[in-house]
C-alpha positions in Angstrom: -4.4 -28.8 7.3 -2.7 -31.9 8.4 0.6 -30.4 6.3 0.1 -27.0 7.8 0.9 -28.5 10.7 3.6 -30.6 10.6 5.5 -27.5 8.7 4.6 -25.5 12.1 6.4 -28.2 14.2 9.4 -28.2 11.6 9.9 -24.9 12.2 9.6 -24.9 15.9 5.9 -23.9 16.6 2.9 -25.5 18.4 -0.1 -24.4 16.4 -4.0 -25.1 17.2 -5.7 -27.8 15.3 -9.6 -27.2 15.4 -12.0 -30.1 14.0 -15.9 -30.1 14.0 -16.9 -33.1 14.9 -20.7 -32.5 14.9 -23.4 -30.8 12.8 -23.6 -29.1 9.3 -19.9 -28.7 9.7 -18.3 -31.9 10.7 -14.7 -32.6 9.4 -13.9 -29.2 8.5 -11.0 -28.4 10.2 -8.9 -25.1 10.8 -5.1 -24.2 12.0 -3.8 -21.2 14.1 -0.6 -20.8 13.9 0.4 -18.0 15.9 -1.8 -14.8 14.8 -2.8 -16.8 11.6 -5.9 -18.9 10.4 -5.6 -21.4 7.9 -8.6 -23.3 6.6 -12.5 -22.9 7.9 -12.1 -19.5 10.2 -15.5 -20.2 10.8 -15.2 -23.2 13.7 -12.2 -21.1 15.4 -12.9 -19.3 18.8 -10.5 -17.6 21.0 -8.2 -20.4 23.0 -7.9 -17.9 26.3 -4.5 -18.5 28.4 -3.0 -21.9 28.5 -5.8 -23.9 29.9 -5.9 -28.0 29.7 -5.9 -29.3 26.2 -7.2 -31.3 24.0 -11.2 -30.1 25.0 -14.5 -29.9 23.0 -16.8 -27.1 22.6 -19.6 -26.2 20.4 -18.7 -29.3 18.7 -15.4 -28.5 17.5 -12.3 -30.7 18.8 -9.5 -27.9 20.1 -5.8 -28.9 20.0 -2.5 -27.5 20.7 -0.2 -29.9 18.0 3.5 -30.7 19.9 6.3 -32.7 18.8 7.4 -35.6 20.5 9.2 -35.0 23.5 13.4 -34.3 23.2 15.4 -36.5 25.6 18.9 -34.9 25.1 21.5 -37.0 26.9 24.7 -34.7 28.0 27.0 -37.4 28.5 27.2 -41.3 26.2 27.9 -43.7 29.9 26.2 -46.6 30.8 23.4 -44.6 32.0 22.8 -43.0 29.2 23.3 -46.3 27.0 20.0 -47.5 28.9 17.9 -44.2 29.6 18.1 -44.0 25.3 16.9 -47.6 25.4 13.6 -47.1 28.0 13.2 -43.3 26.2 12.8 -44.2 23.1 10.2 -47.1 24.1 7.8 -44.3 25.5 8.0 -41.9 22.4 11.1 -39.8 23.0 13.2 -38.8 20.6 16.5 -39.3 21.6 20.3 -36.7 21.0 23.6 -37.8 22.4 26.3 -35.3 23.3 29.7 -36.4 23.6 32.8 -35.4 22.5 34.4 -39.1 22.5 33.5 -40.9 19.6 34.4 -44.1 21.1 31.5 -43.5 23.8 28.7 -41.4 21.7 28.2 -43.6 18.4 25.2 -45.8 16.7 26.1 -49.2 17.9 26.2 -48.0 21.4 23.2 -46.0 20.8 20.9 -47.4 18.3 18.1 -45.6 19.1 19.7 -42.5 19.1 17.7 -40.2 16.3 20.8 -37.7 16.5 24.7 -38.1 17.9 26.9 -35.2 18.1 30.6 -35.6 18.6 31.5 -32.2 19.9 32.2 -30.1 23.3 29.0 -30.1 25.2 28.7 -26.2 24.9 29.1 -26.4 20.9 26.4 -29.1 20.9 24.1 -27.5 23.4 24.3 -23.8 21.8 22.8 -25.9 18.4 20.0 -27.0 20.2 16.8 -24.9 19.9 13.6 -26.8 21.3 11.1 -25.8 23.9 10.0 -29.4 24.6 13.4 -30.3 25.6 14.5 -32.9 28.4 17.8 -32.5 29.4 20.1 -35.1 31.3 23.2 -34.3 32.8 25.5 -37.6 33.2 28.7 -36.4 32.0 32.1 -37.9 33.0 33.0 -35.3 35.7 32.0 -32.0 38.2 33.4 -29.4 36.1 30.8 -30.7 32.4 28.2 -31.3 34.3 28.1 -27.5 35.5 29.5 -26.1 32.2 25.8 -28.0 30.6 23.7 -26.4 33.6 25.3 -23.5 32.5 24.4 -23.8 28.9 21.0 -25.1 29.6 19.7 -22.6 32.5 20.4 -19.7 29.7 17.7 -21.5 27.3 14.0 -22.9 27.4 13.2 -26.7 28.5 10.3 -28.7 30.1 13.1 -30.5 32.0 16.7 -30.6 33.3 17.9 -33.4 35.7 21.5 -33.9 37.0 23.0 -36.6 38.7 25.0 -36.8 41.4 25.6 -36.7 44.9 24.1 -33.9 47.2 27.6 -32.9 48.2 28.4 -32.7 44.3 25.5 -31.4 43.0 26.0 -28.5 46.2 29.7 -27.4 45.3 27.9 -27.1 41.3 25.3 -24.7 42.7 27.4 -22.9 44.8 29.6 -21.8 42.0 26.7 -21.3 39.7 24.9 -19.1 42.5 28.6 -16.9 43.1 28.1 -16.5 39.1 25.2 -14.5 39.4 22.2 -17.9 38.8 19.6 -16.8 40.9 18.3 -20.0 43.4 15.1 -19.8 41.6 17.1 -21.0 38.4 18.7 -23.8 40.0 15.0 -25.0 41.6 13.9 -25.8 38.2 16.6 -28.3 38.4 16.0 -32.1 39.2 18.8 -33.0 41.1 20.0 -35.2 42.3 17.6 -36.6 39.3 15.0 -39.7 39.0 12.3 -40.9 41.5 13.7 -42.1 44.3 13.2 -45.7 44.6 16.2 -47.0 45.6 18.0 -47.5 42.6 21.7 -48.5 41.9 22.7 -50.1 38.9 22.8 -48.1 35.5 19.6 -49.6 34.4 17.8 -49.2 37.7 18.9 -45.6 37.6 17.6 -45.6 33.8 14.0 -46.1 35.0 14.3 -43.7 37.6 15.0 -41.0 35.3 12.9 -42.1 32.4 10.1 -42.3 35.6 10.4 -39.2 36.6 10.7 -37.3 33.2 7.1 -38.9 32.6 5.9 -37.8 35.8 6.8 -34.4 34.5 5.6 -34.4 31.0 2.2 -36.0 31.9 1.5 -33.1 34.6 2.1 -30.3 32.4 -0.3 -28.7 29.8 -1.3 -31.5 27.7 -0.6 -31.0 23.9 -1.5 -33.8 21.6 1.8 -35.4 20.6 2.3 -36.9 17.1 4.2 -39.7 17.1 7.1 -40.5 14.4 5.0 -42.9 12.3 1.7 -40.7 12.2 3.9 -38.0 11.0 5.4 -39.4 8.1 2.5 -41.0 7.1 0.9 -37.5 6.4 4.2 -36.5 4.8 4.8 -39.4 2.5 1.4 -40.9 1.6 0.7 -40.9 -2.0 -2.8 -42.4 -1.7 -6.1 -41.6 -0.1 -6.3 -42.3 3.5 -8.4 -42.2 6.6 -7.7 -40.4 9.3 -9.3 -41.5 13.0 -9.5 -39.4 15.5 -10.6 -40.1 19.5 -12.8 -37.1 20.3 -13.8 -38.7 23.6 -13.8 -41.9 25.3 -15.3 -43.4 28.8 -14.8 -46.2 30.6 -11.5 -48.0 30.3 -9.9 -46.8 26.8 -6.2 -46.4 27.1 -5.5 -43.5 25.0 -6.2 -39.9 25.6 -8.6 -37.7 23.2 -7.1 -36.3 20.3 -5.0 -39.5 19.5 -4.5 -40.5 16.2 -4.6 -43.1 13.8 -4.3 -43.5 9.6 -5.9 -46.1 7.6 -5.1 -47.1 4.4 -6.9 -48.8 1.6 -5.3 -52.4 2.2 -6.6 -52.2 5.9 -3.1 -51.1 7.0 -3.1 -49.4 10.4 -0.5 -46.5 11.1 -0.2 -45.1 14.6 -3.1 -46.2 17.3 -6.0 -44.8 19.1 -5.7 -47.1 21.4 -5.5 -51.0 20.3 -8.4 -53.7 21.1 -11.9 -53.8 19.9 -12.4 -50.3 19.0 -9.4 -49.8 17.3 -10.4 -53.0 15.1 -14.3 -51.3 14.9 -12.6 -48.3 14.0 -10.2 -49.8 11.4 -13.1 -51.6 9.6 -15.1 -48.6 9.5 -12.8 -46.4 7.8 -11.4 -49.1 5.0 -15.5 -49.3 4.3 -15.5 -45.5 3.8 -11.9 -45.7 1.9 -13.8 -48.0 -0.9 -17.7 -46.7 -0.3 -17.8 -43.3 1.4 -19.0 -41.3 2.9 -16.0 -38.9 3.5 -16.6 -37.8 6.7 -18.4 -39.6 9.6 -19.1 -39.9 13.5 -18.6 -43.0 15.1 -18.7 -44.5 18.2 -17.7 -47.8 19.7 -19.5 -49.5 22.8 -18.5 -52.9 24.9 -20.1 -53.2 28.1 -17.8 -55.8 30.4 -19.2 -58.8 29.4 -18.5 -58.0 25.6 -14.9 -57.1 26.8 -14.8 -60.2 28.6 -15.7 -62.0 25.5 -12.9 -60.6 23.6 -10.5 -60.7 26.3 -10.5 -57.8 27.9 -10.6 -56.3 31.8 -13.6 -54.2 31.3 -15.7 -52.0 28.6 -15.5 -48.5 27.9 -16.7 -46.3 24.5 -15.1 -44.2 22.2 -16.1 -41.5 20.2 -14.4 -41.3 17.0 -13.9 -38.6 13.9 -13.4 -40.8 10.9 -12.3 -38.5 7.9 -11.2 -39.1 4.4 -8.1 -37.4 3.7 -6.2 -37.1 -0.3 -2.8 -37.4 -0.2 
């Protein structure tokens, strides 16, 4: 199931992951993709409109699988040098788009998972991703409109130019006596970042990097697999445990449906949220790599003086989906 997926996501899609998580079914799992059922049909029920995600019902874990988000820098300046940098840090995975090699390459951008050294229409027409955040920091007025352009005419969860107002008005104006309606050029973040007062390149870095989380984080949740999680499932060649959060209270820092594999030796790949569960968690599924059983429930309690004991604020629980999975 865990493969269905990430060929969905290859290809461009967001399918459903359903996991029971309780009962005479737990850890049997099922993926929509599209119009299609892989796996148990039996735990699937009908996912109406596009309603807040991850959520449980009738025992069975529901979540729509994204990719990571896609930070696409038009433009490789100083800004851009350090918006890659504090990107990359939150989980985005970073392009470049610049045709001047001595501006857009790897030492400049080490993070960068992709660089493309051409016009920034030829690079924008070969993008093709709906979780796409685009920044517009090229050199000069007439790229910056030429990317709107491009990127009004195709989907994105975000667009931000910068500039001045005065700038960023003669760019609408000629985009609007071009036919762009003003409800197009709304969707824009411009000028772009929180506004906190920022001036040098890495101030203005944060700003941006702020605001595209701000945007992200208030939009449909889907659960996001990070880079590591995903090549684990890809590439492991041994049996592993997969942990899953199905809920949490109190003070855990990551969101349900995060993920995290175990392997045999104890080595942790991705996290569900780092401390004491995480450790609890850990243990528990190297015991059921070695012992069984292959599926199991578990769930992690520290009130706040156990968390103050292991240095921590405060307590919280975790409810976790331990499952064994073969390579």
């Amino acid at each position: 199931m865990f493969k269905r997926v990430m060929q969905a996501i290859k290809e461009g899609r967001s399918p459903y992951l359903y996991t029971a998580f309780e009962g005479v079914q737990i850890g049997r799992m099922a993926v929509l993709d599209g119009k299609t059922v892989y796996g148990d049909a039996q735990i699937v029920f009908p996912v109406t409109g596009d309603g807040p995600l991850p959520y449980a019902q009738n025992g069975v874990l529901v979540e729509r699988i994204t990719t990571p988000p896609h930070l696409i820098l038009c433009g490789a300046g100083h800004v851009s040098v350090y918006t890659a940098k504090i990107a990359k840090m939150v989980g985005f995975r970073i392009t470049v788009i610049d045709d001047r090699p001595d501006f857009a390459n790897a030492e400049r951008f080490p993070d960068a998972d992709s660089i493309l050294n051409l016009p920034f229409d030829e690079a924008l027409d070969a993008i093709d991703d709906t979780n796409a955040y685009y920044v517009i920091v090229t050199r000069g007025h007439k790229d910056d409109r030429h990317c709107l352009e491009k990127i009004l005419g195709k989907p994105y969860a975000y667009c931000g130019m910068i500039g001045s107002r005065s700038k960023i008005g003669i760019v609408y104006d000629n985009l609007l006596s071009q036919g762009y309606s003003q409800e197009q050029l709304d969707t824009v973040h411009a000028p772009i970042g929180l506004s906190i007062g920022a001036n040098t390149p890495e101030e203005i870095a944060v700003c941006i990097v702020g605001e595209m989380i701000r945007v992200k984080n208030s939009a449909v949740r889907g659960s996001e697999w990070d880079e590591t999680l995903c090549t684990a499932i890809e590439t492991l060649s041994e049996p592993y445990a997969m942990v899953t959060l199905i809920a949490k209270k109190g003070s855990a820092p990551r969101s349900t449906g995060a993920r995290m594999v175990v392997k045999r030796d104890g080595t942790i790949i991705s996290s569900i949220g780092g401390g004491f569960g995480e450790f609890e968690a850990a243990e528990c599924a190297r015991e059921m790599l070695i012992n069984g059983p292959a599926v199991k429930r578990y769930t992690c309690r520290m009130n706040n003086t156990d968390a103050a004991e292991n240095g921590m604020i405060c307590g919280g629980e975790i409810d976790i989906l331990i499952q064994i999975m073969e390579a």
